[in-house]
N, CA, C and O atoms as a MOPAC input file, in Angstrom:
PM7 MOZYME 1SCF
protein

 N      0.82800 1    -1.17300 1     0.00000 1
 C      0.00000 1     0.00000 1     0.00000 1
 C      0.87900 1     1.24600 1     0.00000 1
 O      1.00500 1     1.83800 1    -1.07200 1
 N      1.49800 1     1.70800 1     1.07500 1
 C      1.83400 1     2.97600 1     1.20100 1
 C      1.13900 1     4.18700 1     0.98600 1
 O     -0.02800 1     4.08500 1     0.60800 1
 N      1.69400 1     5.48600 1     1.17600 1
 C      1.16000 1     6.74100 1     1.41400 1
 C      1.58000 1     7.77700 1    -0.25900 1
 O      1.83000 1     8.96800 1    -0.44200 1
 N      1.48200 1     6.61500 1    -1.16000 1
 C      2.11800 1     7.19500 1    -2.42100 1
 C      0.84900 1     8.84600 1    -2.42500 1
 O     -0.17800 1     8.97700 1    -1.76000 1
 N      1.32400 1     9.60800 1    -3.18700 1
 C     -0.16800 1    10.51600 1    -3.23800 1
 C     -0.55900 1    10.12200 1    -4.85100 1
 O     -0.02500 1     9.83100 1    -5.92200 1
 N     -1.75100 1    10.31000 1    -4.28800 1
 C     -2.65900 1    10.08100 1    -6.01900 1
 C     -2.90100 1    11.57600 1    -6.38300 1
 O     -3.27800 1    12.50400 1    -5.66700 1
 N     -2.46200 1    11.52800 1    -8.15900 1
 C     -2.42700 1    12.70700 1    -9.03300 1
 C     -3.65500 1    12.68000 1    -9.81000 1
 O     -3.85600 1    11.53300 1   -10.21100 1
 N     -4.60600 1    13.54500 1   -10.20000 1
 C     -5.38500 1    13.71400 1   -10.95200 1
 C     -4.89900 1    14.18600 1   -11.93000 1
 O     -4.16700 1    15.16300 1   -11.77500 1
 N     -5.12800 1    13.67500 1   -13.24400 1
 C     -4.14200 1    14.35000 1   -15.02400 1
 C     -2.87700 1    14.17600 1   -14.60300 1
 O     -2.36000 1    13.74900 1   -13.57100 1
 N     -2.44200 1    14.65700 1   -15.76300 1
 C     -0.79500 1    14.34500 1   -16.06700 1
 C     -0.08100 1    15.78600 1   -15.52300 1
 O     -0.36600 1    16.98200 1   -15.46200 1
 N      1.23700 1    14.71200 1   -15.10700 1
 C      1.76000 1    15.98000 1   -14.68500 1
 C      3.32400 1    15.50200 1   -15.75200 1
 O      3.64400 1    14.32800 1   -15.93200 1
 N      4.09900 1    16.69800 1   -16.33300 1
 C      5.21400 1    16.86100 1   -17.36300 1
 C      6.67000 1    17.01300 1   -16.07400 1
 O      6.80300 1    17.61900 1   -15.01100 1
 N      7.51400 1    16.13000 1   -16.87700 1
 C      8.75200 1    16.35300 1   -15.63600 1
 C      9.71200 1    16.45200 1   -16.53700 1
 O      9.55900 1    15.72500 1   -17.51900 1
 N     10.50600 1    17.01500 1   -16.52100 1
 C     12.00600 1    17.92300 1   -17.38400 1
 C     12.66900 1    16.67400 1   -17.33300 1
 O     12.61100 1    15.83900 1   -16.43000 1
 N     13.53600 1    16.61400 1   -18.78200 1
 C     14.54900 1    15.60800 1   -18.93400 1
 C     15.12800 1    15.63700 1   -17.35900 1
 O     14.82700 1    14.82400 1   -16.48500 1
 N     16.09300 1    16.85300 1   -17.21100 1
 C     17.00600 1    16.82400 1   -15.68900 1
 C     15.53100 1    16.34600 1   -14.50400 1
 O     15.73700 1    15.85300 1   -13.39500 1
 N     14.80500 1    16.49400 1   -14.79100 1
 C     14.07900 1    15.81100 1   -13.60800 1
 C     13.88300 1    14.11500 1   -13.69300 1
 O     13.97300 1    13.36400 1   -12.72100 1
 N     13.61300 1    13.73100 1   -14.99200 1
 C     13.82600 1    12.26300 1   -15.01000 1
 C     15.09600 1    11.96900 1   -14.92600 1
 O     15.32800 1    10.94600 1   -14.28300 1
 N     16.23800 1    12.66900 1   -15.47500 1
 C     17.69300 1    11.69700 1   -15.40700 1
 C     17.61500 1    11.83600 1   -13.46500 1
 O     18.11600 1    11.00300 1   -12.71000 1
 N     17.13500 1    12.63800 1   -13.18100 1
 C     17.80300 1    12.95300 1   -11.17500 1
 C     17.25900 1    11.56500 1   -10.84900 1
 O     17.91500 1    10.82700 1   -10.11300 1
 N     15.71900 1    11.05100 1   -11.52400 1
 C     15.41100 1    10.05300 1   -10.11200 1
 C     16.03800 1     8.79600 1   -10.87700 1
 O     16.63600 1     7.90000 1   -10.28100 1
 N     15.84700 1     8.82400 1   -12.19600 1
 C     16.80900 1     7.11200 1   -12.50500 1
 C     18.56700 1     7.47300 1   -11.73800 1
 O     19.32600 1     6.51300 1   -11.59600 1
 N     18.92800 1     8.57600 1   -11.40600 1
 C     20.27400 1     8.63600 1   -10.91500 1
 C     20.00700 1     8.08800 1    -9.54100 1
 O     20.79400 1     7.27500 1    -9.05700 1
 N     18.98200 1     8.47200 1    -8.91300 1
 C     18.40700 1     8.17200 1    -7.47500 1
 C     17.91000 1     6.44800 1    -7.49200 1
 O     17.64000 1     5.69900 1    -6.55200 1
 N     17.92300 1     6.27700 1    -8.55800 1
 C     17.35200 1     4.49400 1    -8.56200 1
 C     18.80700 1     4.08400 1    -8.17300 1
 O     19.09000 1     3.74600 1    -7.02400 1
 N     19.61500 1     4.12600 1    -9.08100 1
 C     20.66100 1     3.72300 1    -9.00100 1
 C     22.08200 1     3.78800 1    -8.29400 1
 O     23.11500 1     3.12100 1    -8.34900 1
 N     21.68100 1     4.81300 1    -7.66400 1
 C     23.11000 1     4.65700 1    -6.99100 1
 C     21.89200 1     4.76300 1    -5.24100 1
 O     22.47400 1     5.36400 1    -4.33800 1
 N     21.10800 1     4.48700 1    -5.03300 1
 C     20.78500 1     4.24100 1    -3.94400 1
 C     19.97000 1     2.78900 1    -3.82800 1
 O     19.18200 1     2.39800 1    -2.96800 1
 N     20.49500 1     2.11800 1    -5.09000 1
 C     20.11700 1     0.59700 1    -4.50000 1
 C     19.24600 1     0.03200 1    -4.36100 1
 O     19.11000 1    -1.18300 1    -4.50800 1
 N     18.14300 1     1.15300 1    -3.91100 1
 C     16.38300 1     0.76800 1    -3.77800 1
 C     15.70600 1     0.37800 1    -4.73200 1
 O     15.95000 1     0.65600 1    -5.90600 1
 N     15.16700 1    -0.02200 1    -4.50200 1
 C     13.72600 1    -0.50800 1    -5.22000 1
 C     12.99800 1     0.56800 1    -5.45600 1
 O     12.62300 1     1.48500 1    -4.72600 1
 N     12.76600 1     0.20300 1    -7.18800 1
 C     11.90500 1     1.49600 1    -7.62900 1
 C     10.53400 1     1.91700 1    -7.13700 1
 O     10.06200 1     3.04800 1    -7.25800 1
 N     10.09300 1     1.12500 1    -6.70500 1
 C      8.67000 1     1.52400 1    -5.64700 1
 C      9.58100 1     2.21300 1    -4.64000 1
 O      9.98900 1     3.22200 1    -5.21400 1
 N      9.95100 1     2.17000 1    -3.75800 1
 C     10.31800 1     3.05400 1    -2.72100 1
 C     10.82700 1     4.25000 1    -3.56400 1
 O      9.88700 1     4.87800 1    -4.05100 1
 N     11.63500 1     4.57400 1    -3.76800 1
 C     12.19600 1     5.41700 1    -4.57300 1
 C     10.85100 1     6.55400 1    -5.07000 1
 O     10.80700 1     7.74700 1    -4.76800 1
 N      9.87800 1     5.83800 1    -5.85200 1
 C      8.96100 1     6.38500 1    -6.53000 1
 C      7.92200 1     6.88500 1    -5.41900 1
 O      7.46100 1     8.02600 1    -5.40600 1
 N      7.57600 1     5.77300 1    -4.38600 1
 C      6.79500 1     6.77500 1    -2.99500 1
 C      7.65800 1     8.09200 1    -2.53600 1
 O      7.14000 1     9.13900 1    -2.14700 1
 N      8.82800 1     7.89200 1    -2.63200 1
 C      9.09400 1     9.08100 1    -1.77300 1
 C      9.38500 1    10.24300 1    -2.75300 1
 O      9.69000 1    11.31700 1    -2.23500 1
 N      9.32300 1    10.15800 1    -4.22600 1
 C      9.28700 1    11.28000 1    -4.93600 1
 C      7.90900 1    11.37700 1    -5.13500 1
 O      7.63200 1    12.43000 1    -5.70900 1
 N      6.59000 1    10.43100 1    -4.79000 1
 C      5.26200 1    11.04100 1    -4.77400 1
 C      4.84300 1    10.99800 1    -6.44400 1
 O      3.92500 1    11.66400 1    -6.92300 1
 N      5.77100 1    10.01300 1    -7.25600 1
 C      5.27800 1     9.45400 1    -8.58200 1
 C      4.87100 1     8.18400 1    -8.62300 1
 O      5.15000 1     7.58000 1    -7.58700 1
 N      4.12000 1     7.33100 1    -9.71400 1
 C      3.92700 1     6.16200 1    -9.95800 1
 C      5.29400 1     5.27600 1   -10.17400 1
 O      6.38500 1     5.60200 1   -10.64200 1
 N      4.94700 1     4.37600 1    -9.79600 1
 C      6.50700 1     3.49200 1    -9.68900 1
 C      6.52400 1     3.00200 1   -10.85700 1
 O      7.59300 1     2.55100 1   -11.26800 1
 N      5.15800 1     2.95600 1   -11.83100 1
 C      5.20800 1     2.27800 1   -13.45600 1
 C      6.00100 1     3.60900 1   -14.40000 1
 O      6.76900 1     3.36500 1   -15.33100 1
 N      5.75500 1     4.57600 1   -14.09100 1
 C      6.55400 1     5.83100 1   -14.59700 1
 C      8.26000 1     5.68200 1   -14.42900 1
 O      9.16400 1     5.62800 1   -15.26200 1
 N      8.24500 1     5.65500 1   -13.41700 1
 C      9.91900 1     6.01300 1   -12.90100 1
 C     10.39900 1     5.05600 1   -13.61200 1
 O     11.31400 1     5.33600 1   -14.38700 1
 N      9.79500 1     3.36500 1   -13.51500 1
 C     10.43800 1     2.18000 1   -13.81200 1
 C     10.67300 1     2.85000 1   -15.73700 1
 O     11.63000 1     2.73600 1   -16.50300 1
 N      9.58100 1     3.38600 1   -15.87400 1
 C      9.67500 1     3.31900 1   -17.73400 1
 C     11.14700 1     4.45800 1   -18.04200 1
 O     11.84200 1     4.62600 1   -19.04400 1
 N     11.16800 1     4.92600 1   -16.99900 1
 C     12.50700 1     6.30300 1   -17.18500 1
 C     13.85900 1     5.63200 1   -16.83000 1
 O     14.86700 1     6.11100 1   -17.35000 1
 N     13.97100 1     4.65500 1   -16.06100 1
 C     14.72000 1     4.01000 1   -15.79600 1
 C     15.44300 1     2.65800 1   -16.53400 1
 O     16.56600 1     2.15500 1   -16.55600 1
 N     13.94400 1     2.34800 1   -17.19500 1
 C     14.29500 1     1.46600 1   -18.40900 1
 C     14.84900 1     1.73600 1   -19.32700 1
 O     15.68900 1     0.99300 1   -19.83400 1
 N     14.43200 1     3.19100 1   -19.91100 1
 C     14.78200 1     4.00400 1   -20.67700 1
 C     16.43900 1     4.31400 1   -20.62600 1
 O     17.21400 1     4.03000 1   -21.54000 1
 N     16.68800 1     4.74800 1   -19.77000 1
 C     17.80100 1     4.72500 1   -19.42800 1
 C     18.75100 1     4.08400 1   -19.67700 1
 O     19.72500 1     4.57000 1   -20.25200 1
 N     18.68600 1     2.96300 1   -19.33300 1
 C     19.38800 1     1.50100 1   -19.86700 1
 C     19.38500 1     1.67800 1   -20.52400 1
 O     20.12500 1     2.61500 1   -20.82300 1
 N     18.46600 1     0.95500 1   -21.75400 1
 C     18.27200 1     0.72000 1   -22.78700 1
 C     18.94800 1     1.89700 1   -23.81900 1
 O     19.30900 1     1.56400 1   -24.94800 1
 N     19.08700 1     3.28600 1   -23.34400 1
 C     19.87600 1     4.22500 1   -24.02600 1
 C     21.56500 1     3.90600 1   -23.30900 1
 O     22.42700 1     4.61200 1   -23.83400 1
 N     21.82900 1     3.41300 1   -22.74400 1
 C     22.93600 1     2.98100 1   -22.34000 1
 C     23.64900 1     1.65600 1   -23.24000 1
 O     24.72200 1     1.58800 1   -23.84000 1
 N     22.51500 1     0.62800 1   -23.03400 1
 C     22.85300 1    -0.17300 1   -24.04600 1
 C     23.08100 1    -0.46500 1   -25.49600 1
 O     23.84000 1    -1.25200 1   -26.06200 1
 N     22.18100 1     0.42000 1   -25.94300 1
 C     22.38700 1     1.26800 1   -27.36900 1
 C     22.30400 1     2.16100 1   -27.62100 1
 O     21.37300 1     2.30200 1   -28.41400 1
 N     22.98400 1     3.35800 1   -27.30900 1
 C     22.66800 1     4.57600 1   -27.63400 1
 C     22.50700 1     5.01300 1   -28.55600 1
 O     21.96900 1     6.11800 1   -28.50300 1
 N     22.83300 1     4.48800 1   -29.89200 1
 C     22.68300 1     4.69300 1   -31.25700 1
 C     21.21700 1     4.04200 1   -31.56600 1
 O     20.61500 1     4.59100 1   -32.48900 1
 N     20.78100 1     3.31800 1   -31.14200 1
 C     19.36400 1     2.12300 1   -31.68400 1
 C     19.32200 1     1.43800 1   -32.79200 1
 O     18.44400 1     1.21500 1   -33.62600 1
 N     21.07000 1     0.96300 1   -32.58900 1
 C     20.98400 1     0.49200 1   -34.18200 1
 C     20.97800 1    -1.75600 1   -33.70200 1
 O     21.03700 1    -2.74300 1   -34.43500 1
 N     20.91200 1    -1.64600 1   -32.70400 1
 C     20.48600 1    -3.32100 1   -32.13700 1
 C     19.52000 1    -3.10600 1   -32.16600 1
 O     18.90000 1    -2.05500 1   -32.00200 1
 N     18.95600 1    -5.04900 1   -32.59500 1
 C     17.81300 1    -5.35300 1   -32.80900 1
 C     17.18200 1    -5.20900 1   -30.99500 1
 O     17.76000 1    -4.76700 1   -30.00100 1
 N     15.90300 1    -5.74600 1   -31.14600 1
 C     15.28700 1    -6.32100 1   -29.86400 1
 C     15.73700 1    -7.06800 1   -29.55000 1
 O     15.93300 1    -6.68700 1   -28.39600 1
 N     16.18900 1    -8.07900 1   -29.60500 1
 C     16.87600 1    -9.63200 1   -29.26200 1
 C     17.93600 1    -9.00400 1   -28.70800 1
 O     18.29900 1    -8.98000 1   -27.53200 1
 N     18.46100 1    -8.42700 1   -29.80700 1
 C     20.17000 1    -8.21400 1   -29.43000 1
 C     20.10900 1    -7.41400 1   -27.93600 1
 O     20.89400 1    -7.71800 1   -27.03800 1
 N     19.45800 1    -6.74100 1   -27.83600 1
 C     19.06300 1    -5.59200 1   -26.47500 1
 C     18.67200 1    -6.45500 1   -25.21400 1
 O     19.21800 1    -6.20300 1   -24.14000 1
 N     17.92700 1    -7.26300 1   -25.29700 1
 C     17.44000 1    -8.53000 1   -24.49700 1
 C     18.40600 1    -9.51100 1   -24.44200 1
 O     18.63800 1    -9.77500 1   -23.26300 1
 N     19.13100 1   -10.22500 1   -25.27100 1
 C     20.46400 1   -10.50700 1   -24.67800 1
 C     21.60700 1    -9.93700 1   -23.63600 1
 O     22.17000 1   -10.53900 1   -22.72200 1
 N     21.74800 1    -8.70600 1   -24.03500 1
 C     22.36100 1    -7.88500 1   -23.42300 1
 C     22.26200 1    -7.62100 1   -22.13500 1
 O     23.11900 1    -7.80400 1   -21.27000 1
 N     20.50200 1    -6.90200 1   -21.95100 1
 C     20.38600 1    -7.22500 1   -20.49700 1
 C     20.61000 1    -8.65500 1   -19.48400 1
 O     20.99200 1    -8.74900 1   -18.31800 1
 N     20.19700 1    -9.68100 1   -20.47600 1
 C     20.15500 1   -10.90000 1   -19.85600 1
 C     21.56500 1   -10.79600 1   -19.38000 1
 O     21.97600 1   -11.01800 1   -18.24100 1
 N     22.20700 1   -10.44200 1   -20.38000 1
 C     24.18000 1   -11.21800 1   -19.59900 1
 C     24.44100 1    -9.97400 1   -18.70200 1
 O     25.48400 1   -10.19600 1   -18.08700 1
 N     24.02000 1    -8.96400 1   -18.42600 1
 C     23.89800 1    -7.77100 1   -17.76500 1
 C     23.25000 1    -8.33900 1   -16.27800 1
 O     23.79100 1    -8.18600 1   -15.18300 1
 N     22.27900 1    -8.85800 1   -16.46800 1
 C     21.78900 1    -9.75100 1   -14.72100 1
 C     22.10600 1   -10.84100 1   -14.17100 1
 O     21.85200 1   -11.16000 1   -13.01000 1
 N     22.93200 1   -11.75000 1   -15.33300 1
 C     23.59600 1   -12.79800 1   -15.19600 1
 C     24.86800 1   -11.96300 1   -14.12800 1
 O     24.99100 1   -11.64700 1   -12.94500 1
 N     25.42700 1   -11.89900 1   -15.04300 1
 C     26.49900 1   -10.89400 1   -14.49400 1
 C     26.48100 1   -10.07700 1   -13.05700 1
 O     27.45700 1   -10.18800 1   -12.31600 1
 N     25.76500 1    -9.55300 1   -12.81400 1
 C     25.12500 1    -8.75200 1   -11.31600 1
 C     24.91900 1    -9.99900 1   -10.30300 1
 O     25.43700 1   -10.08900 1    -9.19000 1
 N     23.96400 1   -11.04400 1   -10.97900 1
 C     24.08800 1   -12.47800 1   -10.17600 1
 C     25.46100 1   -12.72000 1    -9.58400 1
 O     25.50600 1   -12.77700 1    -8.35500 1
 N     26.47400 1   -12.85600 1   -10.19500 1
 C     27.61100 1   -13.71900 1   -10.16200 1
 C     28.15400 1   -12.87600 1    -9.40600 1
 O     28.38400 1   -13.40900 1    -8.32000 1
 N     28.53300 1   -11.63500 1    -9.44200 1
 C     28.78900 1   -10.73300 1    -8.78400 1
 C     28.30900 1   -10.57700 1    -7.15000 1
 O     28.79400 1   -10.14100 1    -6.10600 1
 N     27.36400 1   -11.05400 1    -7.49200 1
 C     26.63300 1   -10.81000 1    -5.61600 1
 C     26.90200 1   -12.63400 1    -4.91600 1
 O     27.25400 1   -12.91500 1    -3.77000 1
 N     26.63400 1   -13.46700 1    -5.89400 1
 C     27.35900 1   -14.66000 1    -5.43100 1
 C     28.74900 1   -14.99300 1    -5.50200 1
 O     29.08000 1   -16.10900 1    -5.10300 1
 N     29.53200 1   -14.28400 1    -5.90100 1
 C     31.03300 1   -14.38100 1    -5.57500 1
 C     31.66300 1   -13.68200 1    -4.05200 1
 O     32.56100 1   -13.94700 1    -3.25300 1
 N     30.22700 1   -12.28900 1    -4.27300 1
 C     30.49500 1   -11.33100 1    -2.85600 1
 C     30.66100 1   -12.35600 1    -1.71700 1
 O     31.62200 1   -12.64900 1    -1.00500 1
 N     28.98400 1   -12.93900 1    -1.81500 1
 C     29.12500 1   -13.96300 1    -0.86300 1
 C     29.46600 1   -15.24600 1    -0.00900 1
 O     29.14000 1   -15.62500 1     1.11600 1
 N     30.52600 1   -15.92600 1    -1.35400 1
 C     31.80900 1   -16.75500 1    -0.97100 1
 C     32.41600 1   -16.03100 1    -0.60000 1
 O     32.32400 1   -15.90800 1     0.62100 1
 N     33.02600 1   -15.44900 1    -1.03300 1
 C     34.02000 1   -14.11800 1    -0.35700 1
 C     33.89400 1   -14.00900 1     1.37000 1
 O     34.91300 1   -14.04800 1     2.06000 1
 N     32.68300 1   -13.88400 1     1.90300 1
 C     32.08300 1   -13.51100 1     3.00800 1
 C     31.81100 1   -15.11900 1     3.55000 1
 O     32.05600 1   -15.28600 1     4.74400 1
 N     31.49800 1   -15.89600 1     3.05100 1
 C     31.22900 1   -16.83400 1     4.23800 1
 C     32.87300 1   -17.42000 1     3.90300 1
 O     33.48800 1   -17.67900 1     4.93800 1
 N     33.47900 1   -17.60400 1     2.88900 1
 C     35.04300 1   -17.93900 1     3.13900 1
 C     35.39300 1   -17.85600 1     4.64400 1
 O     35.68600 1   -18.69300 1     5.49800 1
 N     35.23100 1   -16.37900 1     4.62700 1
 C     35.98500 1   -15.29200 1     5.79900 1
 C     35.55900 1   -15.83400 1     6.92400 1
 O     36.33500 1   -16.19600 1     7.80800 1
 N     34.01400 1   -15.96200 1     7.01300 1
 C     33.59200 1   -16.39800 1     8.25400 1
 C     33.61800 1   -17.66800 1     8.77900 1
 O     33.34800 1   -17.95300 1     9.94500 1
 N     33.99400 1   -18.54300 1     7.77400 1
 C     34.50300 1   -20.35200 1     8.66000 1
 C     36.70300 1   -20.03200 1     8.39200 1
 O     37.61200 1   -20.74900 1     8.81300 1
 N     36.76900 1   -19.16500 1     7.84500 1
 C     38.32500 1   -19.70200 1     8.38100 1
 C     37.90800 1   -18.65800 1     9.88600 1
 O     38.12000 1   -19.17500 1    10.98300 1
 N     37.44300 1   -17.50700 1     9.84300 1
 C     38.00800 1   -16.89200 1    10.95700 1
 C     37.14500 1   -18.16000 1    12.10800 1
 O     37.75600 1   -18.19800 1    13.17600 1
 N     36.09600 1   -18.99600 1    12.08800 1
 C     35.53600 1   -19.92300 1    12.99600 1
 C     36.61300 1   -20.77600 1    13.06000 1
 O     37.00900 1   -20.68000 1    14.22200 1
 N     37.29700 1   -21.54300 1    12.47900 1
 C     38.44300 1   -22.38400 1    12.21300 1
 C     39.21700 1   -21.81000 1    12.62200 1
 O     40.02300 1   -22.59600 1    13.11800 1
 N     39.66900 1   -20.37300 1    12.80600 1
 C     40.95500 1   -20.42300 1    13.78300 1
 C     40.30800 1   -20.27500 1    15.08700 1
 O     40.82100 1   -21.00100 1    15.93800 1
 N     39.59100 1   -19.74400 1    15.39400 1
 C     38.81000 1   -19.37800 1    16.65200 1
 C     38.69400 1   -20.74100 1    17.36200 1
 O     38.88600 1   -20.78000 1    18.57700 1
 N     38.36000 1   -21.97300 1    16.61200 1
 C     38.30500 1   -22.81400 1    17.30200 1
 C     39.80700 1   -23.57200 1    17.21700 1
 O     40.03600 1   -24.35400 1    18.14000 1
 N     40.46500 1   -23.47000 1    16.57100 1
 C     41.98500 1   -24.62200 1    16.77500 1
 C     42.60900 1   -23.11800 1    18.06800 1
 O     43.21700 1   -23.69900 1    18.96700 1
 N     42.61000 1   -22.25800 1    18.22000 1
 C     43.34700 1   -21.33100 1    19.14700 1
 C     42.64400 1   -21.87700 1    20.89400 1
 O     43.22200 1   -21.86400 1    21.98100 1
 N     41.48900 1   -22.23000 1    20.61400 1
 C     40.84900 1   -22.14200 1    22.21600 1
 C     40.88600 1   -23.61400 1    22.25800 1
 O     39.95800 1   -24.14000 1    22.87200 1
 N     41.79200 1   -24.40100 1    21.71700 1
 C     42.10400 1   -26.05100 1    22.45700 1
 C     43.53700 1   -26.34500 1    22.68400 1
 O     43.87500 1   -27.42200 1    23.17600 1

């Protein structure tokens, strides 16, 4: 649910006002619903500015097909996957050697 506010008609937002909140998607990690409650827009909006975004990232020219663009993202979340599951070998590594010395030191 939340306390989003509801707009009656359309309201127009300046390029620099859409690049600020896809900048605000992204480097604050959140989830575009949150993000979008607390700027008091629809979260189907922000998400389409944000898509947008990408997708001008990924081709900025528009000279890839659809497929080719959809591949792209795909190895783009693949990628973010592997990334957050490598983080987390990384992290439980750490946490059974540092248990493994913790326990050969206290016998």
């Amino acid at each position: 649910m939340g306390t989003q506010r509801k707009f009656k008609g359309r309201r127009d937002f300046t390029p620099a006002q859409k690049m600020a909140a896809v900048r605000l998607v992204e480097t604050s990690r959140r989830p575009i619903t949150q993000v979008a409650e607390e700027l008091g827009i629809s979260h189907k909006t922000l998400w389409k500015w944000v898509n947008a975004a990408r997708l001008a990232k990924i081709d900025p020219e528009g000279e890839l097909t659809r497929a080719q663009r959809e591949r792209i993202r795909d190895l783009e979340k693949e990628n973010a996957r592997l990334r957050r599951d490598l983080e987390f070998e990384k992290k439980a590594k750490a946490f059974f050697r540092e248990l493994d010395q913790h326990d050969n030191g206290s016998l």
